[in-house]
MARDONU-602597 format. One line per field, with one value per residue (C-alpha): x negated, y, z negated; chain. Coordinates in pm, 1 decimal, padded with zeros to 6 digits. Each point is the difference from the previous one (the first is absolute). Example, Ala and Ser with C-alpha at 12.3 -4.5 7.8 and 13.67 -1.06 7.14 Angstrom:
px	(-01230.0	-00137.0)
py	(-00450.0	00344.0)
pz	(-00780.0	00066.0)
kette	(A	A)
// end
This chain:
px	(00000.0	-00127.4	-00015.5	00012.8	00056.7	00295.9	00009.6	00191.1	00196.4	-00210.2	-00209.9	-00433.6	-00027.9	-00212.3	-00239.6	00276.7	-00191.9	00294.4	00022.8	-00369.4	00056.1	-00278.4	00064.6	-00311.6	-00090.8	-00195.9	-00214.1	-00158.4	00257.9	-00010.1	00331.0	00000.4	00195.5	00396.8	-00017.6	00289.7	00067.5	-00081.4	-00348.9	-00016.7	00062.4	-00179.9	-00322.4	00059.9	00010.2	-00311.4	-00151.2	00062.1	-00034.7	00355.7	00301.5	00280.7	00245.4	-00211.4	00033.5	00268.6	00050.5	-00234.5	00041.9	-00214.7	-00161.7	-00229.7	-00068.4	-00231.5	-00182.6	-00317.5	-00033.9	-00394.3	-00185.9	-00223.3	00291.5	00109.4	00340.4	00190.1	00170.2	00250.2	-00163.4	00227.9	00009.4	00243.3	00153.7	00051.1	00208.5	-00141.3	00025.4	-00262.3	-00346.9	-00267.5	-00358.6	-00042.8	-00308.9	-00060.9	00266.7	-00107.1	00206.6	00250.0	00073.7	00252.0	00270.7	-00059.6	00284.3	00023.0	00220.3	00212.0	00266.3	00000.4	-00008.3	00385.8	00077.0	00309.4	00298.7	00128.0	00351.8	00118.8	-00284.1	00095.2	-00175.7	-00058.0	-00366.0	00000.2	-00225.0	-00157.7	-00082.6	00150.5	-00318.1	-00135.2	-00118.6	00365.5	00196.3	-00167.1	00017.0	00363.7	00072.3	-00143.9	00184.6	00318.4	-00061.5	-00100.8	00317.1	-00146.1	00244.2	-00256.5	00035.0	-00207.1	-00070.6	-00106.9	-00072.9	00063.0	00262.4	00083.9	-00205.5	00241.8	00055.7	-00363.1	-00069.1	00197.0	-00201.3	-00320.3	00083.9	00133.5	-00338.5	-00223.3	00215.0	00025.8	-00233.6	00327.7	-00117.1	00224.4	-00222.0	00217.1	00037.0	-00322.6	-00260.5	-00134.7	00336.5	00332.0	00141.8	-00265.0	-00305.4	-00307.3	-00028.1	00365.4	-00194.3	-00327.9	-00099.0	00133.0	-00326.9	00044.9	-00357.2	-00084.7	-00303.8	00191.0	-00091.7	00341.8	00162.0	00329.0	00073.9	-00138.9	00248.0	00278.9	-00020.8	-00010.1	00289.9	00178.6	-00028.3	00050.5	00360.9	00081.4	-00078.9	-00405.5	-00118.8	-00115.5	-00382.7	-00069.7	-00019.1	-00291.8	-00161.1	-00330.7	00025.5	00423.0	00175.5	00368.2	00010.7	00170.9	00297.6	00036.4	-00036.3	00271.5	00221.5	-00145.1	-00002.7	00384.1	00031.4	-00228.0	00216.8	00291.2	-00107.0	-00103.2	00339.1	00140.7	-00184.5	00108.8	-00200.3	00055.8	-00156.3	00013.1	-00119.5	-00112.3	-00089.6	-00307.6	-00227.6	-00025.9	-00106.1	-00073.2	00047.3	-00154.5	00067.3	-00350.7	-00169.8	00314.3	00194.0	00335.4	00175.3	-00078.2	00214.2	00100.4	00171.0	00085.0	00112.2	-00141.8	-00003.3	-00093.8	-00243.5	-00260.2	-00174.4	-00095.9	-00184.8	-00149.9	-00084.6	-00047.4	-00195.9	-00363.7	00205.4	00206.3	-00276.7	00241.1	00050.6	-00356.6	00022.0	00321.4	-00221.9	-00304.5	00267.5	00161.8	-00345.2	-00003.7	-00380.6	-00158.4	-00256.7	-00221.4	-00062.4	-00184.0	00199.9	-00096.4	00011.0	-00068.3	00215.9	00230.4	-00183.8	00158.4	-00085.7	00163.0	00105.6	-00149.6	-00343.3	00073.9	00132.6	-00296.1	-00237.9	00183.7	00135.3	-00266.6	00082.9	00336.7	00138.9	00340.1	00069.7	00454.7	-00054.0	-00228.8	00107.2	-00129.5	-00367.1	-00108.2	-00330.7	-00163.6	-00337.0	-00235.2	-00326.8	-00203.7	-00195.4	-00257.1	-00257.7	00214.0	00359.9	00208.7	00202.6	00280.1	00251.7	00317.9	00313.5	00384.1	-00130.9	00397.1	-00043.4	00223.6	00092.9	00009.5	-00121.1	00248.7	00029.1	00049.1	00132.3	00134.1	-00052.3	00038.8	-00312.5	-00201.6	-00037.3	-00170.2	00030.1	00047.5	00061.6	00313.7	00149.5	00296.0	00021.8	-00122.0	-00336.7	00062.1	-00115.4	-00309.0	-00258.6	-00042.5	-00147.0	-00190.1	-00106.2	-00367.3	-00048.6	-00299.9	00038.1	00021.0	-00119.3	00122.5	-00294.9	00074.4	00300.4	-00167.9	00115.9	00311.8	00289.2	00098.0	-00036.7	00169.0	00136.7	-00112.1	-00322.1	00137.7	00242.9	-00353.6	00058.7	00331.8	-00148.0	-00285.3	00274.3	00212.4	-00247.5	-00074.1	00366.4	00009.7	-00246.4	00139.6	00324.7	-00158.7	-00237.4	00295.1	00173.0	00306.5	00274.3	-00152.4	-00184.6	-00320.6	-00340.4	-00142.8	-00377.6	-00176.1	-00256.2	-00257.5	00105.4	-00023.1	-00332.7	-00164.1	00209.5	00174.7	00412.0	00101.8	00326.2	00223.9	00018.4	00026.7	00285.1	00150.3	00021.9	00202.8	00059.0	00142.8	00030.8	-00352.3	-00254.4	-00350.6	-00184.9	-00355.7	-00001.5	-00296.5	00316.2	00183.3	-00184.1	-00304.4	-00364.6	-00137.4	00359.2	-00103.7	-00363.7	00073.7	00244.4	-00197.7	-00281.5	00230.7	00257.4	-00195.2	-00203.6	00319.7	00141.0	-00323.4	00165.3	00317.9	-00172.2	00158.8	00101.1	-00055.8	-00051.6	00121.4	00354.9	00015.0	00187.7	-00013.9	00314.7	-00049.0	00030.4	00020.4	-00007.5	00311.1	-00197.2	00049.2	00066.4	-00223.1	00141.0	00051.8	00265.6	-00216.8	00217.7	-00059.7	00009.6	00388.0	-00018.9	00142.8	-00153.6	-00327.9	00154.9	00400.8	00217.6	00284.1	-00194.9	-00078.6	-00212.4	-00017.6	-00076.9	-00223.3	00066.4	-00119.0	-00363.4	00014.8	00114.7	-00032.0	00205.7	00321.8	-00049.6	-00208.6	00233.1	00292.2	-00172.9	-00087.6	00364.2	00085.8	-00251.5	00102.9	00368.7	-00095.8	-00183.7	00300.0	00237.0	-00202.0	00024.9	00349.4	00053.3	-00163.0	00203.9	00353.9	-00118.2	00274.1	00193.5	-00278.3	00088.4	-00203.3)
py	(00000.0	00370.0	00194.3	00347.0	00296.0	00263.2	00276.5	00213.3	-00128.6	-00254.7	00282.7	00042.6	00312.7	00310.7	00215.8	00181.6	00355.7	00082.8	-00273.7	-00071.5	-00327.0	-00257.0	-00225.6	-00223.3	-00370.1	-00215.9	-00279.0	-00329.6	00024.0	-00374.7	-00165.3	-00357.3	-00267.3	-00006.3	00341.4	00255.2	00320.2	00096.1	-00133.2	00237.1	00297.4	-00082.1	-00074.1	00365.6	00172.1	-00132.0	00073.9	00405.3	00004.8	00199.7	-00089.6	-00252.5	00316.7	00127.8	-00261.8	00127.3	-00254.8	-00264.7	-00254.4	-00282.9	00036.8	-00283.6	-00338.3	-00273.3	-00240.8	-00085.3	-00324.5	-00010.0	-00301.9	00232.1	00256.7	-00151.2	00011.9	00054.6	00334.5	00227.6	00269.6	00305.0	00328.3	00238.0	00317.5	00194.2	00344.4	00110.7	00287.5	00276.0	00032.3	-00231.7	00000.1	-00220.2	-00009.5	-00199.4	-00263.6	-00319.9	-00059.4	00262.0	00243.9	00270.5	-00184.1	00120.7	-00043.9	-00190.7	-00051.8	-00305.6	-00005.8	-00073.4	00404.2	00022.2	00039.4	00114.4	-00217.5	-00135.0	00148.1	-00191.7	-00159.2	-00191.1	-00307.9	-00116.5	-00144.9	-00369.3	-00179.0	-00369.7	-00233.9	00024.5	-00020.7	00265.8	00200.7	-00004.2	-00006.9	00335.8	00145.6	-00056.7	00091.2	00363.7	00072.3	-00101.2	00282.0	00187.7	-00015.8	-00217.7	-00295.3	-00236.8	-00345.8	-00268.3	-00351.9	-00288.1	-00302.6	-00220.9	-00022.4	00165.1	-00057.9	-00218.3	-00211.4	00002.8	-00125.7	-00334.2	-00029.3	00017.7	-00240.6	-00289.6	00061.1	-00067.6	-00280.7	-00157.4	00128.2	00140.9	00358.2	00298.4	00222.7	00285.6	-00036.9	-00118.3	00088.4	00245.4	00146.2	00139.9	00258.2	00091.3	-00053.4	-00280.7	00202.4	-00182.3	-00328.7	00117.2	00142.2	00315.0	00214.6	00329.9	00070.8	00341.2	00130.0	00260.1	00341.5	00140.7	00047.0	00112.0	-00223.4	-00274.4	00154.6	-00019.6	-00313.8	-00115.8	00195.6	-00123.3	-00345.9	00104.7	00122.1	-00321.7	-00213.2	-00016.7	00052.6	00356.0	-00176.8	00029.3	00389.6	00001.8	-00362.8	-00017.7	-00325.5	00065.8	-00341.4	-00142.6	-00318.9	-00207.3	-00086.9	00382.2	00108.3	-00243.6	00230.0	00333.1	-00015.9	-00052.2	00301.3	00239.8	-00108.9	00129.0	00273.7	00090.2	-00105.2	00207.3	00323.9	-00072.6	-00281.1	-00304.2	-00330.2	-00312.2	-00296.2	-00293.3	00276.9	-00071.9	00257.1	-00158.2	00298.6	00407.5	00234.1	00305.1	00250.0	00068.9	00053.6	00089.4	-00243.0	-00086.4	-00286.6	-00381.9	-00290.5	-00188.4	-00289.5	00016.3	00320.7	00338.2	00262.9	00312.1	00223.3	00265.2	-00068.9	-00367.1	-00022.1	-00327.1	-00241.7	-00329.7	-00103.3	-00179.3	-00351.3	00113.0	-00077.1	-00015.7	00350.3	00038.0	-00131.0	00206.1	00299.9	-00107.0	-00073.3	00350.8	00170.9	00123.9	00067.7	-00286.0	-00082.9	-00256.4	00038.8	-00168.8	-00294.2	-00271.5	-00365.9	-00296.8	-00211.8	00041.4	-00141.1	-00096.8	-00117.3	-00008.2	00345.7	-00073.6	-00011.5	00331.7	00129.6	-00110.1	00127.4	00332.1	00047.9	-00251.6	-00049.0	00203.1	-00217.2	-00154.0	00304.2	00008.0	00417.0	-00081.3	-00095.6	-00225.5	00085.4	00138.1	00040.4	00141.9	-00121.0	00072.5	-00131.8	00243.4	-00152.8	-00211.5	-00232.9	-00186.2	00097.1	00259.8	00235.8	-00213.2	00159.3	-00125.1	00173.8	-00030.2	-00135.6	-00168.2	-00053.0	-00325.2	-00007.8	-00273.0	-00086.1	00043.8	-00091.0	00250.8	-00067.6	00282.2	-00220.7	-00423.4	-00180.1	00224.1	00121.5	00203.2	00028.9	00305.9	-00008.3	00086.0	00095.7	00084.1	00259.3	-00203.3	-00116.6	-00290.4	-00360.1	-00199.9	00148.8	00337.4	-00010.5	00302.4	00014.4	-00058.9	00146.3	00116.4	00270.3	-00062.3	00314.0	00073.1	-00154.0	-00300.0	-00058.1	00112.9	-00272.0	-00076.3	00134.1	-00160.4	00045.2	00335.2	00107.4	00318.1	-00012.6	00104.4	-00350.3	-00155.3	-00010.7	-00161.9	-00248.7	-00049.7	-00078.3	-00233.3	-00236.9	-00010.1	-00012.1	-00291.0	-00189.7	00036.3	-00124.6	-00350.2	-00011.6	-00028.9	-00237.1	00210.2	00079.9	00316.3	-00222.5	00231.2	-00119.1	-00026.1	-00089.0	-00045.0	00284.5	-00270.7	-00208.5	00329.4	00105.9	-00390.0	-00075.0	-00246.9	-00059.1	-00177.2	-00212.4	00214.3	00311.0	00129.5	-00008.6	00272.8	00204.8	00280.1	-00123.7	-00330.8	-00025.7	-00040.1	-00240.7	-00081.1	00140.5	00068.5	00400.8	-00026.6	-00056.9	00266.8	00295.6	00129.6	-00056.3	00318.4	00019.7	-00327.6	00041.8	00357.0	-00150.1	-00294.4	00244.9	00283.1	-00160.4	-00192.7	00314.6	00201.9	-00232.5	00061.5	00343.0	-00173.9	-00168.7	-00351.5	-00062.0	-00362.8	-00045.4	-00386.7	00141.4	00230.8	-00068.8	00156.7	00024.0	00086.6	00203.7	00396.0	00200.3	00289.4	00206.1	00287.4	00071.3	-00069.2	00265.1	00365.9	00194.7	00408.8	00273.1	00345.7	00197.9	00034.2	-00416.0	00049.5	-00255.8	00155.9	-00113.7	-00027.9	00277.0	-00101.1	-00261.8	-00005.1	-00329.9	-00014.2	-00242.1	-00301.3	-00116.2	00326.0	-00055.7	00288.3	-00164.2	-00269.6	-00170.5	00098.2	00391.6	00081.2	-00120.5	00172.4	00308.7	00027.9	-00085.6	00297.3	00243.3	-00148.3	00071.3	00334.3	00099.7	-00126.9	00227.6	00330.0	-00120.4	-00101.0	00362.3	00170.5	-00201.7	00079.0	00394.4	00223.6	-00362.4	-00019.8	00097.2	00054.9)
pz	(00000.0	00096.1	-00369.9	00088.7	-00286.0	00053.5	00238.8	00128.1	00382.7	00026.4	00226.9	-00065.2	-00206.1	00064.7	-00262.4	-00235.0	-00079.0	-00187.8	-00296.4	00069.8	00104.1	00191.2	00259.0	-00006.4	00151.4	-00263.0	00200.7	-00195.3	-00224.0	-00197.7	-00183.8	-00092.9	00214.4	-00051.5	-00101.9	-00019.3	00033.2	-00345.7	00015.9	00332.6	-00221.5	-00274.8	00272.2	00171.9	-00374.1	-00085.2	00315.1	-00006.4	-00392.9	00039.6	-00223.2	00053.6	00038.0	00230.8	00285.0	00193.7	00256.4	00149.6	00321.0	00087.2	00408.2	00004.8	-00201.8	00042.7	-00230.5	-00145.5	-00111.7	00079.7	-00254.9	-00150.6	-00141.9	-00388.4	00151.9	00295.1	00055.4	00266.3	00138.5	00064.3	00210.6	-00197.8	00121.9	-00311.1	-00111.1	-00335.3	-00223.9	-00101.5	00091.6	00061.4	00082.8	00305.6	00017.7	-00329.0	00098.8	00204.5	00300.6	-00035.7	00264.3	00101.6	00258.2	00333.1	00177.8	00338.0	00267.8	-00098.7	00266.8	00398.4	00144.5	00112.7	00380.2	00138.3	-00014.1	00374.2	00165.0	00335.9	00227.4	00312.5	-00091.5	-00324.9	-00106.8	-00052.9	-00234.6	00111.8	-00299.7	-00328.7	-00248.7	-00210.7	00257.3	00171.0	-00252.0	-00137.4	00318.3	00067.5	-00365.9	00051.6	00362.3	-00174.8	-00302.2	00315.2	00128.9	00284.2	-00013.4	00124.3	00170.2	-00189.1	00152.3	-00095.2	00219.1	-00367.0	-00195.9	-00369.0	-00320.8	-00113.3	00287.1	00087.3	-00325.5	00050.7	00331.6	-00164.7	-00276.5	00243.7	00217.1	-00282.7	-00110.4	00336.1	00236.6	00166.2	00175.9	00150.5	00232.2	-00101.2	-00384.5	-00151.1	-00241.3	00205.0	00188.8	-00151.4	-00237.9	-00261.1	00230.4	-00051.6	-00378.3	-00098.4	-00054.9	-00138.7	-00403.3	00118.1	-00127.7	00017.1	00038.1	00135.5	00147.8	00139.1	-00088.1	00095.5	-00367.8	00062.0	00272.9	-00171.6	-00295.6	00202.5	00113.8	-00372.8	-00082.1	00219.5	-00071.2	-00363.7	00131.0	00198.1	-00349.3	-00053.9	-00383.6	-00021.8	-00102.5	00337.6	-00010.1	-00248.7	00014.3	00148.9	00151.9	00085.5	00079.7	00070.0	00075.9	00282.9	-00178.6	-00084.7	00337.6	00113.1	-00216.1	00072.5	00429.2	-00009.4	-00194.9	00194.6	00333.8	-00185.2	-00037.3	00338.1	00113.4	-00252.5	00104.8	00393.5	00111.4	00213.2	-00083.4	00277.5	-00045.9	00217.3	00229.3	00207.3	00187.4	00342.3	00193.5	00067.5	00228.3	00064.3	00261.6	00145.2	-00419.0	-00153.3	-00136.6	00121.3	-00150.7	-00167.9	00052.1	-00353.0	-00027.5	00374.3	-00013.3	00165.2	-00281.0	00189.7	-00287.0	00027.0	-00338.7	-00088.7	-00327.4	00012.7	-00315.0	00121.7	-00260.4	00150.7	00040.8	00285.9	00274.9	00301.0	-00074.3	00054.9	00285.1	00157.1	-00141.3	00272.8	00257.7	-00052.1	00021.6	-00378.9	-00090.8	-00245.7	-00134.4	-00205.1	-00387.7	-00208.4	-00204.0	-00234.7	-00046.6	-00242.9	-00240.0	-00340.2	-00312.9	-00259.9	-00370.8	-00346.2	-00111.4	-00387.7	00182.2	00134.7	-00345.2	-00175.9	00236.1	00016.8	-00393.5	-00197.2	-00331.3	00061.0	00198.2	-00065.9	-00175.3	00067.3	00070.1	00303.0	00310.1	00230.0	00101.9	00368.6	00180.5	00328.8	00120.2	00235.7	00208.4	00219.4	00297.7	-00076.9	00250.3	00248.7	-00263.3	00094.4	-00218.3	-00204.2	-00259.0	-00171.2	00095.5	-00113.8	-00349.4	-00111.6	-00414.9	-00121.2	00384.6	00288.0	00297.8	00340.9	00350.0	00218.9	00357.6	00285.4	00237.8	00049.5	00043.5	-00188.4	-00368.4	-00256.6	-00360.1	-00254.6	-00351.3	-00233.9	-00337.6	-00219.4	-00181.5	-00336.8	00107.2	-00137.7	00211.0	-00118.9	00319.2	00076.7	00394.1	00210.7	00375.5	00093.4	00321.4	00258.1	00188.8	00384.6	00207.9	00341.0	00187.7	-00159.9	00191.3	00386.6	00189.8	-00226.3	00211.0	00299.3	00366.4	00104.5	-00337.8	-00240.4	-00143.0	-00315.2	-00064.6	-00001.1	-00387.2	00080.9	00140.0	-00214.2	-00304.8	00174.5	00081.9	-00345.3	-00131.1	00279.3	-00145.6	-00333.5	00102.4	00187.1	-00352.2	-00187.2	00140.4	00179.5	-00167.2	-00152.1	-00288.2	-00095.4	00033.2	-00361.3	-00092.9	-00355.4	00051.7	-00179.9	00301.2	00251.0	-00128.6	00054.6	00332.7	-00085.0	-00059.0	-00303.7	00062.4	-00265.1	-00111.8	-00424.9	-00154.7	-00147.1	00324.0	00139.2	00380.8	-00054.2	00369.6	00069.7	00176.0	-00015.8	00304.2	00138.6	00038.3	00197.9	00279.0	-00091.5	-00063.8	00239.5	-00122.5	-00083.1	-00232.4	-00145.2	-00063.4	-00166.2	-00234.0	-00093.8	-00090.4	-00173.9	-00168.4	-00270.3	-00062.9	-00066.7	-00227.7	-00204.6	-00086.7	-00204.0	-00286.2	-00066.8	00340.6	00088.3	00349.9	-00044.3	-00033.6	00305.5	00280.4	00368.5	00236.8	00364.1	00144.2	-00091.8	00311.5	00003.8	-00252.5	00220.1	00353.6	00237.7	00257.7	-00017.9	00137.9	00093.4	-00138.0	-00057.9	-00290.2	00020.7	-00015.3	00345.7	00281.9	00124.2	00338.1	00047.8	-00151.3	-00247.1	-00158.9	-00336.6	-00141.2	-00356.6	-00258.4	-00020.7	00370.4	00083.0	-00099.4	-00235.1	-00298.3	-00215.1	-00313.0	-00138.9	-00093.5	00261.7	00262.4	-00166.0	-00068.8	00419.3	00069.9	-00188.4	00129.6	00344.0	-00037.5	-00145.1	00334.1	00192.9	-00173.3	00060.7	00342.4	-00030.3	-00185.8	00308.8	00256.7	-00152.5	-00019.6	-00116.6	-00166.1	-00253.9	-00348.5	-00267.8)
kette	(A	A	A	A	A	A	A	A	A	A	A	A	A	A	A	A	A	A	A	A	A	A	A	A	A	A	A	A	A	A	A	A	A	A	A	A	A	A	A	A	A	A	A	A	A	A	A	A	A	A	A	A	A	A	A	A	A	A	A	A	A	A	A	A	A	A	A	A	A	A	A	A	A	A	A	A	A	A	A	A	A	A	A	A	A	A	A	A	A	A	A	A	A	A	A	A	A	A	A	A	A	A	A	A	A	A	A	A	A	A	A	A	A	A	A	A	A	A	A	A	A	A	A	A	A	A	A	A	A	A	A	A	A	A	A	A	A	A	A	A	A	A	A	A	A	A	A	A	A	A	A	A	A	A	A	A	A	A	A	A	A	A	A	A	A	A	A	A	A	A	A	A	A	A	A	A	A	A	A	A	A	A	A	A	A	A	A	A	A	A	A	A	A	A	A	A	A	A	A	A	A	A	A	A	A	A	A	A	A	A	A	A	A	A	A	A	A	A	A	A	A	A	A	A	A	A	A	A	A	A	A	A	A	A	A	A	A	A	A	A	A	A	A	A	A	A	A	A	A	A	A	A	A	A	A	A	A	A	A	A	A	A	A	A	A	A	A	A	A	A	A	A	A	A	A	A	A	A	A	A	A	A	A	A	A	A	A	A	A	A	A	A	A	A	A	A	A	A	A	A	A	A	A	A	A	A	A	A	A	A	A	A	A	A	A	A	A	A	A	A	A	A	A	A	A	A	A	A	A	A	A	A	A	A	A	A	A	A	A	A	A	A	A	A	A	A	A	A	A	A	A	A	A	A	A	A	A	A	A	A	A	A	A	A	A	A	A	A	A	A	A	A	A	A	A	A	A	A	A	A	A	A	A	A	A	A	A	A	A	A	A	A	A	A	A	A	A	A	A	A	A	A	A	A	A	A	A	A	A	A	A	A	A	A	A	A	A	A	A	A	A	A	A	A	A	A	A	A	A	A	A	A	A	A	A	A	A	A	A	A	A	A	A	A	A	A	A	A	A	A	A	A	A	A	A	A	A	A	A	A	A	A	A	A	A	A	A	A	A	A	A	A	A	A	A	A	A	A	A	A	A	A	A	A	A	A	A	A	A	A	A	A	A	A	A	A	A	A	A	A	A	A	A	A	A	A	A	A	A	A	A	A	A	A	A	A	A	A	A	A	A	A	A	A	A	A	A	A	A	A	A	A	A	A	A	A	A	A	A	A	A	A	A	A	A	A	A	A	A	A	A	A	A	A	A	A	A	A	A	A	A	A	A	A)
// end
């Protein structure tokens, strides 16, 4: 629960020369686990040396935790927003500031009157469903599609293809309502240094149902089974506010009119539009492909690679809390890793780290398949599991693509034969290639695989056959020296799935500044498929600077029907 002191609208307050107030923001400010809001207040008071009557009002910005071995005891670490009373001599006072204020909306653009053709919105993940949710408060009345089907329905899909092998090419793990982040931890990680979209985002997932944590967490998360709830409500809300939502609605094609766009036919229908803003998501590679047909400039990016490890989330604990471990205030432990280049090795880091998660099969297309990892909201299974991938660079792939097509699906390419591989490792019917790493670091393929495990749908299988040498070599080389780092670890009790290859996209669509196409008019990629994004805030936070470009256009284009 968010503790936050009294004040006044719920609204930041400013320096009160009147009454002689302070607004300050206290930093490294240290209350025990399971604390409340009294031991806030009695931490701030003893920080300024002011009275209890003093302390006006306080809220809480930021929290994280230090549960480091060599502390005597674990602790919260705060950032506090204070309003106090009388005078005090900042310069004596550790960590204490006066509050600076900072932009903490999205700037406001005008609202939309009557435009011949309303925008549509392709792909219904973050990214899209942001971007349609801010052209609706715009007054927009957007058209989203979405070649899968609802959250809900989508979710009975998924279940009956990891039960039975049984896969939909529309409604997957990777394609319907919710995007490939409805079946992952659902990490809010940002490395974003856009604040108050990144602040919007949150608050808006706050209003669809999220805990309010997630606004001053470091290390925000939801959960799967949380998200499931949440994505219903958010498409509400955007068909409350004028929006259109269709499902089962595939992209097939687009038009333009010499660079300007001119229509897209959905669901075999022509849906004539002069503003597309697309968010595919990087799964969708026939769009990628329509894109290269139509002429739209690409190009290669850099990607990554590798497999999901996975081992028993009290070794991770241990190696991350020591002694404090098992302690009921701290949740389950997390970790990120990294291996620069070294000899014949390339660069390896973990990625998508999933505490008390499991392992999943991924599919968005039949015959091949990746994995990811997942988990609910609690943290709670007996493995946590993290990607360990090497980064693939576009030379890699020269030669990838085939005869006649784009140079830049050469990434394509390069992670479908590996997907394909994966597939024929495991057997077919989307059973995931699974290796001791004992047995993967001495070549060899033990008959079995441990028991506990996440992915109870797995095989033994040589990886050497999956994944491309220079991948294999660098792991062999990096992983055991990363594991080094989390103290405890047994590297008997690690497992490897294969393999991990839709890390990011491998394509990117140019835009301008505007996140308009560098190359056809009216089209607006956004999100992860765009190449200029990656993970759930990221994507949502360039579907809503996106949309907000394509209402100052919008604005422009309805002239003298614009209202502020």
């Amino acid at each position: 629960m968010v503790e936050q002191g009294k004040f006044k609208n719920n609204k930041r307050w400013k320096f009160d020369m009147k009454n002689r107030n302070l607004a300050l923001i206290i930093r490294q400010l240290e209350v025990p686990l399971g604390y409340s809001a009294s031991d806030v207040r009695i931490a701030i008071v003893r920080r300024l040396g002011c009275q209890k009557s003093d302390l006006i009002s306080f809220e809480v910005v930021r929290r994280s935790l230090d549960a480091r071995p060599r502390r005597s005891a674990p602790a919260v670490v705060l950032q506090v927003e204070v309003q106090s009373r009388g005078r005090l001599n900042l310069k004596r006072l550790r960590n204490v500031e006066r509050l600076v204020l900072a932009p903490t909306v999205v700037p406001a653009y005008p609202r939309i009157g009557k435009t011949e053709y309303r925008p549509v919105v392709v792909g219904a993940g973050p990214a899209g469903l942001m971007a349609a949710y801010h052209l609706a408060l715009a007054g927009a009345k957007p058209l989203l599609i979405e070649r899968g089907g609802r959250a809900e329905e989508r979710q009975q899909d998924v279940a009956a293809f990891w039960r039975t092998g049984t896969f939909n090419p529309e409604s997957n793990v990777l394609f319907g309502e919710g995007g490939a982040g409805l079946f992952s931890d659902g990490k809010l990680t940002a490395r974003s240094k856009d604040r108050p979209r990144v602040r919007r985002f949150c608050e808006t997932l706050v209003a669809c149902g999220a805990s309010a944590d997630i606004l001053i967490d470091s290390e925000p998360h939801v959960g799967s089974d949380k998200l499931l709830q949440i994505v219903p409500r958010l498409r509400a809300l955007i068909e409350e506010h004028g929006g259109e939502v269709c499902y089962h609605t595939k992209l097939e094609d687009i038009t333009f009119r010499g660079t300007h766009l001119d229509s897209i036919v959905a669901g075999g229908k022509r849906i004539e539009t002069r503003h597309l803003l697309l968010a595919v998501g990087h799964s969708a590679r026939d769009v990628y492909h329509l894109l290269a047909k139509r002429g739209v400039a690409l190009e290669s990016k850099p990607f990554a690679v590798g497999v999901r490890l996975e081992l028993p989330q009290e070794q991770i604990n241990f190696a991350q809390y020591g002694r404090f471990a098992g302690n009921p205030h701290l949740r389950a432990a997390s970790f990120k890793l990294t291996r620069r280049p070294e000899g014949d090795a390339a660069a390896c880091y973990s990625f998508c780290m999933c505490p008390g998660g499991m392992v999943i099969c991924c599919a968005s297309e039949d015959g091949m398949m990746t994995t990811n990892g997942m988990s609910l909201s609690a943290r709670s299974q007996f493995c946590g599991n993290a990607a360990f991938i090497v980064p693939v660079q576009p030379e890699t792939m020269q030669g990838a693509a085939r005869a006649g097509e784009h140079e830049a699906l050469a990434g394509i390419r390069f992670q479908e034969t590996i997907e394909r591989a994966a597939y024929e490792a495991g057997g077919g019917l989307f059973a995931v290639p699974a290796v001791r790493l004992m047995d993967f670091l001495a070549d060899r393929v033990s008959d079995d695989l441990p028991e506990p495990r996440s992915c109870s749908k797995a095989v033994p299988a040589d990886f050497s056959e999956v994944l491309p040498p220079f991948v294999v070599s660098t792991l062999k080389s990096a992983i055991p020296r990363m594991l080094r780092e989390l103290n405890g670890c047994k590297l008997e009790d690690v497992v490897l799935y294969a393999a991990e290859t839709r890390s990011s996209s491998p394509v990117r669509i140019l835009r301008d500044e505007q996140c308009c196409s560098a190359s056809h008019r009216g089209l607006y990629p956004a999100g992860e498929g765009s190449g200029y994004a990656g993970g759930i805030v990221s994507s949502a936070v360039d579907g809503l600077r996106a949309a907000e470009m394509l209402v100052q256009r919008l604005a422009l284009d309805a002239g003298p029907h614009a209202r502020a």
